[in-house]
N, C-alpha and C positions, 0 to 999 in steps of 0.2 A: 358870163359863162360859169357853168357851174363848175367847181376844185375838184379835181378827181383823185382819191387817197388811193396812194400805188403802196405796193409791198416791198419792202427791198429785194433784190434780184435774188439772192441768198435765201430769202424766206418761204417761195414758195413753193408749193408743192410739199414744206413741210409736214410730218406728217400723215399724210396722204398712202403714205407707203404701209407705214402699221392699218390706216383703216383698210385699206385693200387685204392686209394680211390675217387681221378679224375678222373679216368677211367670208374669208375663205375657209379659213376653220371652222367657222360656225357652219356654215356648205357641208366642209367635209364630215362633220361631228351630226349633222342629219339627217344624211346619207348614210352614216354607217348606222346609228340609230335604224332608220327605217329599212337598211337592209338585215341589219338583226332582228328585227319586229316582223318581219314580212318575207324574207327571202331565204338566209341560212344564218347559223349559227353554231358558233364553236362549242363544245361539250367535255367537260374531261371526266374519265370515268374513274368512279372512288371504290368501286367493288369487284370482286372477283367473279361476281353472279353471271358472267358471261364466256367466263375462260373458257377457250383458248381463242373462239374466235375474239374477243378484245379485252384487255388484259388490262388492272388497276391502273391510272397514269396515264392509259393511253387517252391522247387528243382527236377529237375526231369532228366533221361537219355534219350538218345534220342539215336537210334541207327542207323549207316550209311550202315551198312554191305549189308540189306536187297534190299536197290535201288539200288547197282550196278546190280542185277539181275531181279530189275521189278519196274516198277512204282507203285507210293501210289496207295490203291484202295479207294474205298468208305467205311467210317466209319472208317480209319485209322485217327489221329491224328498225323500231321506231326506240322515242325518246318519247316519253310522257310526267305527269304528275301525278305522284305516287297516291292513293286512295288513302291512304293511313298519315301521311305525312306533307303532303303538299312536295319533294323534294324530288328534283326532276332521277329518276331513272330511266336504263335501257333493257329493253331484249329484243326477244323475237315474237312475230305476231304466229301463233299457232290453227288459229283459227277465228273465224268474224259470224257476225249475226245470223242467230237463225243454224246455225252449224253445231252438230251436239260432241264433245268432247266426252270422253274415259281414257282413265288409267289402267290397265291389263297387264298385273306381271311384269311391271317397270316400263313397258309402253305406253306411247301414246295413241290411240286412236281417235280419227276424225270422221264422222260420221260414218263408223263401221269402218273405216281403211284403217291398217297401222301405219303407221308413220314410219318412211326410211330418213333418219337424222343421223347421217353424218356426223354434225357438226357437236352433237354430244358425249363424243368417246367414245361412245356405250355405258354412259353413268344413266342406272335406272330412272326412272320418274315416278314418285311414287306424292299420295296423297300429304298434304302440310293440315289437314282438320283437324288435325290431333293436338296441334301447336296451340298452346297457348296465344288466345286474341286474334287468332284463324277466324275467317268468315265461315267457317262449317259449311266447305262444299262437298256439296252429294254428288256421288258420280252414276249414272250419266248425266252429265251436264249442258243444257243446252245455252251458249251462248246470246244474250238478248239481244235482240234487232238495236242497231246504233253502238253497237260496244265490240271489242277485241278481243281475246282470250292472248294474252302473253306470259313467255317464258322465259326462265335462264338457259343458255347453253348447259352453264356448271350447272344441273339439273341437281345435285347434293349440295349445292349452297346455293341457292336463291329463293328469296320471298318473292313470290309472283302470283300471277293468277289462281294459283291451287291454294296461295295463303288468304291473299284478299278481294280475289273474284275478279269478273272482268272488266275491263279498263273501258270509257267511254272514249267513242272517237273523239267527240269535243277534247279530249284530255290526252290528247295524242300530241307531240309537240314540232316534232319533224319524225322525217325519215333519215336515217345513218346515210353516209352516203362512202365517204372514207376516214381510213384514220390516216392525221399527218405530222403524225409527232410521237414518240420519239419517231427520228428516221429510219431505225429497223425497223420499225413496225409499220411504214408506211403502206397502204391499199387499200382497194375498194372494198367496202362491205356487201 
């Protein structure tokens, strides 16, 4: 008969408990991977180009799910990569392809409408071509089919589309969805 080598009673299952607990981390840590790569993802924003609706600091989600089945539209708050920098910013989508933008007297108009915006104070909007390293946009502007036309709220401090033209959808990154940090400032965008 063959010898059968036993463990001592003590010995087994040694171990056993760390590889279960590797196992699961590694789960958890590809999970969260592929829901940051594919699902939502946190943001904090460095600049003021957006005051008041989201202020330096503030933390906020941003969600990807939505673009796989449609482009941002107008009045969406998205997150993108910046044209000049690679470095992710936010605003707002003012207008999409095919749709012709101008500035008029600190407004915005959208294919001949002006725009009611609220959410600018009443800080003018006026041309950035004059800026040094400006893409020299000519107004009227017609937005190219597959691309965004985006702004800052702070419409007097933000480089956006009137600096470096418009943002391709591909290069859109999510949509805002809330901000959840600090906790005053917590709510939906």
């Amino acid at each position: 008969m063959a010898e059968h080598l036993h463990e001592p009673e003590g010995e087994r299952g040694r171990g056993s408990g760390w590889g279960w607990f590797f196992a699961w981390l590694a789960i958890a840590v590809a999970v969260g991977l592929l829901v940051k790569t594919f699902v939502a993802t946190p943001y904090v924003v460095p600049t003021g180009s957006m005051r008041d609706t989201i202020v330096e600091g503030d933390t906020l989600l941003g969600e990807r799910v939505s673009l796989y089945f449609g482009d941002p539209e107008a009045g969406d708050i998205v997150t993108f990569d910046s044209p000049l920098d690679g470095e992710t910013l936010i605003k707002r989508v003012i207008a999409v392809g095919g749709q012709t933008v101008d500035l008029v007297d600190g407004s915005v108009y959208v294919d001949g409408e002006r725009l009611d915006e609220p959410y600018t104070e009443g800080k003018p909007s006026y041309s950035l071509s004059d800026l040094p390293g400006s893409a020299g946009i000519e107004y009227p502007y017609e937005v190219p089919e597959g691309c965004v036309w985006v702004m800052g709220d702070n419409r007097t401090d933000s480089k956006d589309s009137r600096y470096f033209g418009a943002v391709g959808v591909d290069d859109v990154t999510s949509r805002a969805l809330f901000i959840y940090w600090p906790l005053d400032h917590i709510g939906a965008l």
